[in-house]
C-alpha positions in Angstrom: -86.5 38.5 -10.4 -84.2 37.4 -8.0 -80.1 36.8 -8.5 -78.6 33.9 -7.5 -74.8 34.1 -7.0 -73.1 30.9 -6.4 -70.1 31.0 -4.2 -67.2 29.7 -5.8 -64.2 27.3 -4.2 -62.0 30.6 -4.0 -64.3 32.5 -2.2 -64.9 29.8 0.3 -61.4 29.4 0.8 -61.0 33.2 2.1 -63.5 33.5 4.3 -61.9 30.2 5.8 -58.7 32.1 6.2 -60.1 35.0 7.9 -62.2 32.7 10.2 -58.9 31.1 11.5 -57.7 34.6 11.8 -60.5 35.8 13.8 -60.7 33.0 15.9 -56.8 32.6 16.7 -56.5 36.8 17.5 -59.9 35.9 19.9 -57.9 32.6 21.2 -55.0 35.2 21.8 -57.2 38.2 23.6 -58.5 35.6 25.6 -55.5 34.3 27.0 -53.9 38.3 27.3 -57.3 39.0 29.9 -57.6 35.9 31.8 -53.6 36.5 33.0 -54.0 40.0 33.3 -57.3 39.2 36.0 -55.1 36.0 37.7 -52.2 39.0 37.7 -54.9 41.6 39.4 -56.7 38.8 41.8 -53.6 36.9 43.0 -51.6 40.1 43.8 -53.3 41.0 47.5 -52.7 37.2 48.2 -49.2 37.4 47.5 -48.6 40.3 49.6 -50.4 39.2 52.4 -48.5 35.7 52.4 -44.9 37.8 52.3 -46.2 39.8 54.9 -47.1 37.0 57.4 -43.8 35.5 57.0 -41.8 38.7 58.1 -41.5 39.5 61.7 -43.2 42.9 63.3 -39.7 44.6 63.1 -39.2 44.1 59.6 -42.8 45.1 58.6 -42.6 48.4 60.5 -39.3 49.4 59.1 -40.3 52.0 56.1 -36.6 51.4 54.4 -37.2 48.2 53.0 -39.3 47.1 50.6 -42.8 45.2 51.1 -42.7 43.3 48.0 -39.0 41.7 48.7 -39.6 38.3 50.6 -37.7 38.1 53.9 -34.0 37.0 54.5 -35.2 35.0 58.1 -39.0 34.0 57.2 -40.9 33.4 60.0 -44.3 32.3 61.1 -44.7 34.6 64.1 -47.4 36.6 63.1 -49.4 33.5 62.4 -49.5 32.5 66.2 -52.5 34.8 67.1 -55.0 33.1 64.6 
């Protein structure tokens, strides 16, 4: 003998709610891990691009900071390619 057990409206109606929950937190993970890899991937560009536009002086000189864009860009270092 087998038991049949028939699913009622109420029952239907939470495992809705906690399919919307599940896809939403997914929806939300999703979102956190694709910025976090355009965060890691688009980082060395960055650099690279703020470097360029500094002159050799400025990139030599340990006192500043490599990540603060230059007060007089220039496009020096760009000549040689």
């Amino acid at each position: 003998m087998t038991s049949v057990t028939a699913d009622t409206p109420r029952a239907i109606a939470v495992q809705g709610g906690s399919l919307r929950r599940n896809r939403r937190w997914s929806l939300i993970m999703s979102y956190v891990f694709l910025v976090l890899f355009a965060l890691f991937f688009l980082t060395p560009p960055v650099y690279q691009l703020g470097t360029a536009s500094k002159s050799s002086s400025e990139i030599s000189m340990q006192q500043s900071n490599p990540w603060l864009p230059s007060l007089h860009p220039t496009l020096e270092n760009l000549d040689t390619l």
